[in-house]
N, C-alpha and C positions, 0 to 999 in steps of 0.2 A: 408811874409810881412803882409797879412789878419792877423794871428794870432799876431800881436805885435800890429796890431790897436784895437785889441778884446783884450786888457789888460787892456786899460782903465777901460773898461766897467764891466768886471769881477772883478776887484776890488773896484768899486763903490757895485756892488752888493752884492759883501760881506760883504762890508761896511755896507749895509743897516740890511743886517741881522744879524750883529754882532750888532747892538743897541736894548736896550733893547723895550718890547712894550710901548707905552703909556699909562698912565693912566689915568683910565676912572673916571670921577667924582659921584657920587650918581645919580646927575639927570639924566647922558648921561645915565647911566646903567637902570634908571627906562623908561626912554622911548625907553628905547633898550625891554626890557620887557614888555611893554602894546602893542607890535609890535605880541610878540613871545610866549606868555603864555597860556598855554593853559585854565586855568579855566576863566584869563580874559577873552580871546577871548569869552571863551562857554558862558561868560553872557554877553559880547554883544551881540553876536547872539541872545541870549533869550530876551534883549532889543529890536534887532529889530525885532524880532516875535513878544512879546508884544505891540510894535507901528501898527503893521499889522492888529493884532486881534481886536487893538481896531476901527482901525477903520473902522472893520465888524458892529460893533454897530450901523453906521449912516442907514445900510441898514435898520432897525425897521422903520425908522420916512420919507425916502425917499419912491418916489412913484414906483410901479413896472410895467412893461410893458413884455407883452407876445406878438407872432406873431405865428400865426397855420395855417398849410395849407395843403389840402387833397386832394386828387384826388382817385376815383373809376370809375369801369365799369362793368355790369352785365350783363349778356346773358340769354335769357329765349327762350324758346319753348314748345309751347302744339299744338294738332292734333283737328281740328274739327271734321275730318272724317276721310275717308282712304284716300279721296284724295286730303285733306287740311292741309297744317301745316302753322304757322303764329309764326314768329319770332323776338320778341324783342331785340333791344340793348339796354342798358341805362348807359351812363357816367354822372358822378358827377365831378366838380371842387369847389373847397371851401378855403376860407382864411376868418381869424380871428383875426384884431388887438385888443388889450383889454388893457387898462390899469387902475390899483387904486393908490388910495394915503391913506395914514390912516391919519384922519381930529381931533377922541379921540380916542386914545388908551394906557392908562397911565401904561401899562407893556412894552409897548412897547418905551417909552418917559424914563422908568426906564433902561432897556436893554441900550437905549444911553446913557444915563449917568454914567451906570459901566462902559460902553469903556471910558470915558472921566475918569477914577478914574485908569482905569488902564495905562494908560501914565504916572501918577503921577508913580503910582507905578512899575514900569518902568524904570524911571528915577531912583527913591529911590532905586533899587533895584542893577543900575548900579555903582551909588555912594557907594555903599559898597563892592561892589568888587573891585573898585577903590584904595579906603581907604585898603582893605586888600592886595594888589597886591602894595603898597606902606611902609605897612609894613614889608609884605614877604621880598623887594629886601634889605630893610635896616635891617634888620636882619642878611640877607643872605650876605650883604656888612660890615657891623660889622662885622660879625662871622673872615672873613677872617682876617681883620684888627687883632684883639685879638689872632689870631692863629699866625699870622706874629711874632707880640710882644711876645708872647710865647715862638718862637723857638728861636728869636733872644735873649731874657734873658737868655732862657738855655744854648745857646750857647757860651753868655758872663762868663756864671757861668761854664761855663765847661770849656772855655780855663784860668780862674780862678782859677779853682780848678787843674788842672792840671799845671798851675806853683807854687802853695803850694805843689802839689806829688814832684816836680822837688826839689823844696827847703829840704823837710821833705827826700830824699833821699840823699841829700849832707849833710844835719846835722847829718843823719845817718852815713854814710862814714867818717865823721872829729870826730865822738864820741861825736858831742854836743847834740845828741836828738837819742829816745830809737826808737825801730823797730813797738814798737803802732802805732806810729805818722805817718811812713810810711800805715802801712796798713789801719787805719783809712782814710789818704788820699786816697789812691787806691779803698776802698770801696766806699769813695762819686765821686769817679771818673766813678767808671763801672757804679752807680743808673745814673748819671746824662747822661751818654752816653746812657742808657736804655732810660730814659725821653727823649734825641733827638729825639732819634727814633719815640718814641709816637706823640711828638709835630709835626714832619714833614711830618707824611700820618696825623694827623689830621689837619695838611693844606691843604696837596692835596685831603683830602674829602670836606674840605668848600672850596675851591676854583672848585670843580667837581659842587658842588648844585649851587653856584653862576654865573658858565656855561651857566648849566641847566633851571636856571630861568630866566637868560637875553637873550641865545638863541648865546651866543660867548664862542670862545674860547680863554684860557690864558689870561684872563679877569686879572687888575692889577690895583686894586680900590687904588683911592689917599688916601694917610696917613694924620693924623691931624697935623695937624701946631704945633707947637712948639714954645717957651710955651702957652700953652695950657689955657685960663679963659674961663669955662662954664658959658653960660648966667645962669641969675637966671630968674627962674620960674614967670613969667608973665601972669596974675595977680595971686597974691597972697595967695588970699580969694577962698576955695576950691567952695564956693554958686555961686562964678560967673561961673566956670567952671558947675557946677551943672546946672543952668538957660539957659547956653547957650547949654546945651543937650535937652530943651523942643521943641524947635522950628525948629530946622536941623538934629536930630539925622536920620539916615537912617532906623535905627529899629526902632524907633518910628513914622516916618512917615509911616511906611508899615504896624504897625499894627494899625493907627489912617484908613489909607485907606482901610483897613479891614472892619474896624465898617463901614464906611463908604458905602461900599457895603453891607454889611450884612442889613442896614437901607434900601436902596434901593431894596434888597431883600425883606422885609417883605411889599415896595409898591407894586412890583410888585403882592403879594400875595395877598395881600389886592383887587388887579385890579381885582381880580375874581370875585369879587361882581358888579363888574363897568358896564354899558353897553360900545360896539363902535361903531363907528359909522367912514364908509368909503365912499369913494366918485371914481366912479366908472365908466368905459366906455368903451365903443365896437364897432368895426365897421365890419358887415361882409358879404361877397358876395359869393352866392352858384350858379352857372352854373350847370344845369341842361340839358340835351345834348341825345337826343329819338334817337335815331339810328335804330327804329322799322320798319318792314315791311310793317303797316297802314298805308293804305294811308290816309293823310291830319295830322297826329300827328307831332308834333312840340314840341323843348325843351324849355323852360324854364329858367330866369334871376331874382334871388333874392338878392338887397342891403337892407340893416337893419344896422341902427344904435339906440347907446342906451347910455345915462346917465341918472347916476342916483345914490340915496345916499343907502348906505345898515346899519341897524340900528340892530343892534343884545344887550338884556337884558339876563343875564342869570338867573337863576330862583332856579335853585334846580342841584346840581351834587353828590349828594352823601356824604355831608359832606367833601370832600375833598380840598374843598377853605379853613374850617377853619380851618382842621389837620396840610395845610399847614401852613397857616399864625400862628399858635402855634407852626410850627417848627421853621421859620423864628427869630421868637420873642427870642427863644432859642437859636438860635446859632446868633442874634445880645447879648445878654447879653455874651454869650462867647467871641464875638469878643474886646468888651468893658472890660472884665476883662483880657484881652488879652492884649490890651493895657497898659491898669494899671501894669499888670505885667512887660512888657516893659520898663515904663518910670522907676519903681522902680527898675528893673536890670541896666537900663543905669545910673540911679544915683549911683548907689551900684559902680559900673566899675570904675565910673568918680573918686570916692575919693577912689577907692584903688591904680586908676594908680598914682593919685593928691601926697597922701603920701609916693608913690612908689617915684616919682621923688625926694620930700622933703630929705628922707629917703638916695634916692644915692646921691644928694649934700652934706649929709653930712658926707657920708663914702667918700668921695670923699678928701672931707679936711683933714679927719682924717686918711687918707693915703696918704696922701702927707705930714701931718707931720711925721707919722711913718717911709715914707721912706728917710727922714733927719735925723731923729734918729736912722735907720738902720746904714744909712752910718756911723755916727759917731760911733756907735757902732762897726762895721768893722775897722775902722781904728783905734779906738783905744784896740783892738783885735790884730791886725799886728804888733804893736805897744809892745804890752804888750810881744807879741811871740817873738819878739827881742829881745826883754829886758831877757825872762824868766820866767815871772811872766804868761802867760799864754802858752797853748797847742796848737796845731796843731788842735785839733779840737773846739776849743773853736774857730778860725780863720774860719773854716769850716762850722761852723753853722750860723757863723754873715752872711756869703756869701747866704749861703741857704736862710735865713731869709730878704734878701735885696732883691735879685732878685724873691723872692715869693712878696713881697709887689709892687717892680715895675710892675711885672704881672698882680697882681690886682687889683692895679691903674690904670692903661691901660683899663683893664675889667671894670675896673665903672666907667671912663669918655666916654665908649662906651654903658654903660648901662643907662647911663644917657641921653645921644642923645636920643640914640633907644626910652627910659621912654616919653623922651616929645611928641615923635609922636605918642608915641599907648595913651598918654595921649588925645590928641587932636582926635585920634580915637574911643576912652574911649567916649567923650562928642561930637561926628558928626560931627567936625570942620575942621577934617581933610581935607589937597587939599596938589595936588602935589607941591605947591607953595613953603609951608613948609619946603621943600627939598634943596630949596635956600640958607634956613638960616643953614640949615646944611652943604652947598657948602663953604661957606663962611668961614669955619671954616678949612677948607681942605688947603692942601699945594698946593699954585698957581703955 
């Protein structure tokens, strides 16, 4: 009787695992990924070491405190005669509080301020791993989509092509069509079964990387909605995309906060010409403690206290303030043509991705007419074969020639998403937000 109440339940369970998995939208898979990745993870960790280090910096400009404290004890003997010896003890106790503050020390006022320049850079440094760890998963979420449509066109074209063999073998047998027509079918039969083959381990290797990068398994990214209108390219004018890389880009903020230390560098060089001047204080008490065999000696009680300012000029070092500060000066010009380089590669980036996207809009149009004029051209192929007036393989190639263009329509209205994001990556704009409007686009 147990086992007839345990049926329910065993066929709920199969149930469950007879339905196929869920699928996962772009977003859920990229914060499935900023969870699981490893080069993300490794620059936030290097983010929060850089928030650490920096703020080792404040220690330059804050004040220091020390506490010391000693104890001894010494044994002495000497003989006055043969029948005199006289024997000293002597213990020491000692403690030392002291503390300074630095009141002008402009290397030291520099030193705080590169900590402060590197949390900028920090952050800017997070932000682009961000941006690439969002490009990665859409990529790596495309790739699969396009491999999907891949196998499923070949597989359209194959059970395709394998009812033209079916036909081209009964026209054979009634004497209406020669034994070409057959083998010409059977050959684009075995390439297209060859191609299955291809297309289906190269989904199950984009589907193994897309795994890999989200950190799941049998991962089963949603398909685009149908039919399908790509938005157009917003804004339009490639200068605004260009202007708005001056002010956000990640690479260009990290090599402006470059210069920026590099400047701070050559104050601190400069500080070697500087006097400083520190503000200073002590308090300390030494117990003194005879343990001597004189009679009448007694130990000893010293407190001392002390403030006071300490004022140091430097004078003469060997020329090496101003080797330094000539190095400084060198490698701030580096860092500044550093920069430059920067903003002129990120503009370079911004209008190749800018014309990239232009470019797949409009192979996007122009294959989605071609694949209406495939069709017609297939069907009036099929058409003609009936009649006479055309071949079995003139039938054969309209097929080929269809399902290669649905292929790569497919591929360019996924090269065209992917386009807008590395575009917006192109010019620092990029944010996980972005990812929305690609959501939106996906089958609910």
């Amino acid at each position: 009787m147990k086992m007839f109440r345990l049926l329910p339940l065993f066929f709920a369970v199969g149930a469950a695992l007879a339905l196929p998995a869920q699928a996962q939208s772009l977003v859920k898979l990229y914060e499935s990924a900023r969870g699981f990745d490893a080069s993300y993870q490794s620059a936030k960790s290097q983010y929060d070491a850089t928030l650490a280090k920096a703020d080792q910096a404040k220690s330059a400009i804050l004040p220091v405190a020390n506490l010391a404290a000693g104890y001894s004890r010494s044994r002495q003997g000497y003989t006055q005669d043969a029948a005199t010896t006289i024997e000293s003890n002597y213990g020491t106790q000692s403690g030392t509080l002291s503390a300074s503050q630095p009141l002008y020390r402009p290397a030291n006022w520099a030193s705080y301020q590169q900590g402060i320049k590197q949390i900028d850079l920090a952050q800017a440094q997070l932000a682009s791993a961000d941006q690439d760890l969002i490009v990665r998963v859409s990529q790596a979420y495309f790739d699969v989509l396009a491999a999907k449509d891949s196998l499923a066109f070949i597989q359209a074209q194959k059970a395709a092509v394998a009812e033209q063999l079916a036909s081209a073998k009964r026209n054979f047998e009634v004497g209406t069509a020669t034994i070409t027509d057959t083998r010409d079918a059977q050959a684009k039969y075995d390439l297209v079964v060859a191609q299955e083959i291809a297309a289906d381990n190269d989904l199950r290797v984009k589907k193994i990387a897309l795994d890999q990068l989200v950190g799941a398994e049998n991962t089963q990214p949603q398909e685009l909605a149908q039919p399908l209108n790509l938005p157009a390219l917003q804004p339009e004018d490639v200068k605004v995309w260009v202007g708005q890389s001056e002010s956000g880009h990640p690479v260009i903020q990290q090599a402006q906060i470059a210069l920026d230390v590099a400047q701070l560098e050559t104050e601190k060089a400069k500080a070697g010409h500087k006097p400083t001047l520190d503000l200073g204080a002590s308090y300390s008490a030494i117990n003194n403690m005879d343990g001597s065999s004189t009679p009448g000696s007694k130990g000893s009680h010293v407190n001392s206290a002390t403030l006071g300012l300490s004022f140091n000029l430097p004078l003469f070092a060997g020329f090496a303030t101003q080797n330094r500060i000539r190095e400084t000066l060198s490698l701030e010009e580096k860092a500044r043509n550093d920069l430059e380089g920067a903003r002129r590669g990120v503009a370079q980036a911004t209008r190749t991705a800018f014309f990239g996207v232009l470019s797949g809009l409009g192979q996007v149009k122009a294959l989605e007419a071609a694949e209406v004029s495939s069709q017609s051209a297939l069907d009036a192929n099929k058409l003609g074969y009936q009649v006479g007036v055309r071949i079995n393989i003139d039938v054969l190639n309209s097929q080929s020639q269809l399902f290669d263009t649905k292929a790569r329509l497919a591929k360019a209205r996924y090269d065209v998403l992917l386009g807008g994001l590395k575009l917006r990556q192109a010019n620092g704009t990029l944010k996980a937000d972005d990812l929305q409007r690609v959501n939106e686009l996906l089958v609910k």
